[in-house]
C-alpha positions in Angstrom: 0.0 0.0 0.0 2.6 2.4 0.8 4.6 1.4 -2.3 1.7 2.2 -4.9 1.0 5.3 -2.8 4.8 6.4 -3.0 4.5 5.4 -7.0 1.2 7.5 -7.4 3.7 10.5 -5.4 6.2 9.9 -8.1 3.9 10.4 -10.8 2.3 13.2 -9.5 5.2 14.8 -8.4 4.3 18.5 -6.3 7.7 20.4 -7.6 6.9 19.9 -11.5 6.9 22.6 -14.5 3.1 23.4 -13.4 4.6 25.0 -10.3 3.5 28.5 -9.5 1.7 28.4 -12.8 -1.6 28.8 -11.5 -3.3 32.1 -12.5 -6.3 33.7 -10.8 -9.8 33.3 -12.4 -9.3 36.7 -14.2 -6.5 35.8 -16.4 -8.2 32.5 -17.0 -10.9 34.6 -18.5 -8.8 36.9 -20.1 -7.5 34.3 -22.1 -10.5 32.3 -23.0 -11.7 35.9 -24.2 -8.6 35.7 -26.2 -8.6 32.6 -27.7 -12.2 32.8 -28.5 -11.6 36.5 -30.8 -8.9 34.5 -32.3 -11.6 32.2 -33.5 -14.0 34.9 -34.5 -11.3 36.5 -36.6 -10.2 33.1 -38.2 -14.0 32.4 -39.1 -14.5 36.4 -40.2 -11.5 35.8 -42.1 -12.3 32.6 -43.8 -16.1 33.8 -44.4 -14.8 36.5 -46.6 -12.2 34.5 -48.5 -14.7 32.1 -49.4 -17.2 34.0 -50.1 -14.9 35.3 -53.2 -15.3 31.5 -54.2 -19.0 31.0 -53.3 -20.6 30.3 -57.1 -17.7 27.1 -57.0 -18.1 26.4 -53.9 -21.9 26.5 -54.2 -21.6 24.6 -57.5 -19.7 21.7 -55.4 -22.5 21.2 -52.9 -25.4 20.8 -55.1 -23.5 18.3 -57.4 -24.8 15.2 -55.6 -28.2 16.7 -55.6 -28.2 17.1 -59.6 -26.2 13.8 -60.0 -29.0 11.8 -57.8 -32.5 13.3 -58.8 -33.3 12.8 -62.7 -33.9 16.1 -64.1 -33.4 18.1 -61.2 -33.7 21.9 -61.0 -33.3 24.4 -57.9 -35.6 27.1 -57.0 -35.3 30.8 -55.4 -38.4 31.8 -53.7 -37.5 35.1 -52.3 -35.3 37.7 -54.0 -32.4 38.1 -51.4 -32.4 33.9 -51.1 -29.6 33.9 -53.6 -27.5 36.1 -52.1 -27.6 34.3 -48.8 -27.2 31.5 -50.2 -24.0 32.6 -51.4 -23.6 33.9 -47.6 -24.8 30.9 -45.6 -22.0 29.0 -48.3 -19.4 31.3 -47.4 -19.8 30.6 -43.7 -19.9 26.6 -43.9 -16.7 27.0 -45.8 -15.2 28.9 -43.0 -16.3 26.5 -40.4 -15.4 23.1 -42.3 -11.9 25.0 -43.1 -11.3 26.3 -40.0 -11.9 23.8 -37.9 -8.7 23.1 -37.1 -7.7 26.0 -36.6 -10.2 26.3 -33.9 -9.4 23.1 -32.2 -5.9 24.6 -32.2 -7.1 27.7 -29.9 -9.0 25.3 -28.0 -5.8 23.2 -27.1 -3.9 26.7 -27.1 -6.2 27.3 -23.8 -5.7 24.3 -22.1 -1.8 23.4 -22.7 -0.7 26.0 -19.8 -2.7 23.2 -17.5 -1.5 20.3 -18.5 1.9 18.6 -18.1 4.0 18.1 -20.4 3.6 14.3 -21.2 0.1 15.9 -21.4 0.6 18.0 -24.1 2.0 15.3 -25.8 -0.5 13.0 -25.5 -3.0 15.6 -26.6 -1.5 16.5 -29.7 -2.2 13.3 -31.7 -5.6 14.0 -30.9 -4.8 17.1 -32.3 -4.1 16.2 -35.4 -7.2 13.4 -35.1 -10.3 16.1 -34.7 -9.6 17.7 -38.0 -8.9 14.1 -39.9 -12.4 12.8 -38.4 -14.3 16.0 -38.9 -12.9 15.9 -43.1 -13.7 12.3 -42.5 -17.4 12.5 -41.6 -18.0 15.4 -44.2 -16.8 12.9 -47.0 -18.9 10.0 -45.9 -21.9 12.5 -46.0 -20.7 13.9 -49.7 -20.0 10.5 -51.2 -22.5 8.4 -49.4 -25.3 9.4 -47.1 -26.4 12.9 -49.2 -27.0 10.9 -52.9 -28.3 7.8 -50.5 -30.7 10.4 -49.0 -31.5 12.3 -52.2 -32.1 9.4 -54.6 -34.9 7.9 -51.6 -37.2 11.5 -51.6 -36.4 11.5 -55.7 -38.3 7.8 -55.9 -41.2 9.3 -53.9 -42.1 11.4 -56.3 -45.5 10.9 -58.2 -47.3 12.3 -61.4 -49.5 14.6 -59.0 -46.4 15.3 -56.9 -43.2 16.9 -58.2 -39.8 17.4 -56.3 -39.5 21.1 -56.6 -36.4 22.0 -53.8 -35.5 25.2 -53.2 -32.1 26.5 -53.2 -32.1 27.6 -49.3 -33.7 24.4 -48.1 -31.3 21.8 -50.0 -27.8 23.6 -48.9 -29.7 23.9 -45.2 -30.2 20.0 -45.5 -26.9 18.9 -47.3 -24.7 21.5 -44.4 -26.5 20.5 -41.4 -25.9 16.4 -42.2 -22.0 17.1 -42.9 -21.4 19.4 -39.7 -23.3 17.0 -37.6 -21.1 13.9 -39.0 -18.0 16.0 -38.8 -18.9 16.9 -34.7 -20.2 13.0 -34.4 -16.8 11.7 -35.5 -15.4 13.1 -32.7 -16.3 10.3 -30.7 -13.3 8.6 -30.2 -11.5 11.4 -29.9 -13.6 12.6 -26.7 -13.8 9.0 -25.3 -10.4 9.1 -25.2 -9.3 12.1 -24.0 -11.9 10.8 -21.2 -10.0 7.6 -20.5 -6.7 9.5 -20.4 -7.9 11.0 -17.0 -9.4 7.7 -15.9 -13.1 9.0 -16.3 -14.0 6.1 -18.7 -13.0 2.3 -18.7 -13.0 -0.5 -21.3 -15.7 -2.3 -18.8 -17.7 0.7 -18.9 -17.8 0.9 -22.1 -18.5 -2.7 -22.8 -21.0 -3.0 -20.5 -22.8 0.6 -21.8 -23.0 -1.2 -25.2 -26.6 -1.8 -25.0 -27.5 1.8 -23.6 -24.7 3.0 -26.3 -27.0 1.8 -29.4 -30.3 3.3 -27.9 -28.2 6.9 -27.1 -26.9 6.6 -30.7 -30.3 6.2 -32.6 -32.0 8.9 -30.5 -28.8 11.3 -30.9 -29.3 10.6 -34.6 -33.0 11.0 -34.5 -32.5 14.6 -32.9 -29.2 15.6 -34.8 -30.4 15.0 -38.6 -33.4 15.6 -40.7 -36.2 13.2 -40.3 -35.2 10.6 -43.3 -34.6 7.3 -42.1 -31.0 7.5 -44.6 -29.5 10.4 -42.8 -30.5 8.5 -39.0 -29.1 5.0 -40.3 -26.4 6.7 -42.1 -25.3 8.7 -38.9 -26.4 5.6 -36.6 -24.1 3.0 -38.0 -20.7 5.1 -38.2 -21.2 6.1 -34.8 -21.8 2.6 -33.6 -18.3 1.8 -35.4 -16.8 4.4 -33.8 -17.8 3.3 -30.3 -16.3 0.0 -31.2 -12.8 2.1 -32.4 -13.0 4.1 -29.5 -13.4 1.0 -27.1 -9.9 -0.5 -28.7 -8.4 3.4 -28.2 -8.8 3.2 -24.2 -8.0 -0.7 -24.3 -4.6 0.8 -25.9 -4.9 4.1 -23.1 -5.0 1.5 -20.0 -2.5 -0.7 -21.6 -0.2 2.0 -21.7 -0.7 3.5 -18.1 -0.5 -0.3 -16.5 2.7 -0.3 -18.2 4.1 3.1 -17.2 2.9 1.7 -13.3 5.1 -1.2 -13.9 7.8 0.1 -15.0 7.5 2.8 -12.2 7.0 -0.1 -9.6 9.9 -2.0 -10.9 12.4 1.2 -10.4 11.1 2.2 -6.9 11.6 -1.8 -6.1 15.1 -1.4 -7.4 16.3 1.5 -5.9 14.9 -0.1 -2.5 16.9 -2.7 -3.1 19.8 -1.0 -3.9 19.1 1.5 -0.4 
């Protein structure tokens, strides 16, 4: 007992680089204040840049909607809609874009907290967030948004005609690939979570079952009501509770190691004493 509680001092040790680091609640806030107008500016920034691109841009987003409904045509019902369209284009762009960017700020704000076997441990997941956020998008693009658009096309009848209007389809087709791009953080968060011991394989595999249920009514809230866009959302994120249970398996792997090894040299330089 004393020997892990001397090990667990060793880890934790009082006189580290975090020493007389802390800073008062007003600097704390001074810096998130910071880091979020850093954001503001990237996404102002971006907006603007893209919205020199918009008509290509726009032109990219509707190309699964023309390549999946037979003779398909868009519509502008108010006189200003085409201009925000271009608007609410420019500002996806700027979010998708600068998503990193943002996560960047984010761990920018929390680094001067952490240790520094911390920050290295955060920074693959880092470089993970964006990767799975571009990776959700695509599966949306490629898969789910022609999947989804080729189902309403068949429901069409001779009394009945698919008329979409611009506004409407770009709402649909930028709401699925943000909320794919968010949901694919899963393992990301789940293990950042098992880094500081709040989550546990056994937890996990025994939350299966409560797991699948959270998952269809998180997809049930999250996307349109189609049953393509909730299956479509629904099964990757199952997957990705399956990748993320292997990523703490690997997290707890790791930390009984690093006790081990820490055991082994406080039992050796007893020893030696």
């Amino acid at each position: 007992m004393a020997d892990a509680k001397q090990i667990e001092d060793k880890s934790k040790d009082p006189v580290d680089e975090l020493a007389g680091s802390e800073a008062p609640l007003l600097e704390h806030l001074v810096e998130l204040r910071k880091r979020l107008i850093y954001s503001a500016i990237t996404l102002v920034v971006l907006t603007f840049a893209a919205f020199a691109f918009s008509r290509d841009i726009y032109s990219l987003l509707v190309r699964p909607y023309f390549n999946s409904v037979k003779d398909a045509e868009l519509i502008a019902i108010a006189p200003q809609e085409q201009f925000f369209t271009y608007l609410n284009v420019s500002l996806f762009t700027a979010v998708f874009v600068g998503f990193p960017m943002i996560a960047a700020q984010i761990y920018m704000f929390v680094a001067p907290g952490l240790y520094k076997h911390e920050r290295r441990a955060f920074l693959p997941y880092l470089v993970a967030t964006p990767v799975l956020f571009f990776l959700g998008g695509c599966l949306v693009y490629f898969a789910v948004l022609p999947m989804a658009l080729h189902f309403f096309a068949n429901m069409q009848t001779d009394e009945i005609k698919l008329m979409v209007s611009v506004s409407e389809y770009l709402g649909f087709a930028m709401t699925l690939i943000l909320a794919f791009g968010v949901c694919f953080q899963l393992p990301v968060v789940l293990t950042l979570l098992a880094q500081i011991d709040l989550v546990q394989v056994d937890m996990l595999k025994k939350g299966r079952r409560y797991a699948i249920v959270g998952i269809l009514i998180f997809a049930a809230f999250i996307t349109p009501p189609d049953p393509i866009s909730q299956i479509g959302l629904a099964v990757p994120m199952y997957l990705l509770y399956e990748l993320s249970i292997i990523s703490v398996r690997l997290v707890e792997r790791r930390r009984a190691a690093a006790l081990a090894a820490q055991e082994a040299e406080l039992s050796g330089s007893s020893t030696s004493d």
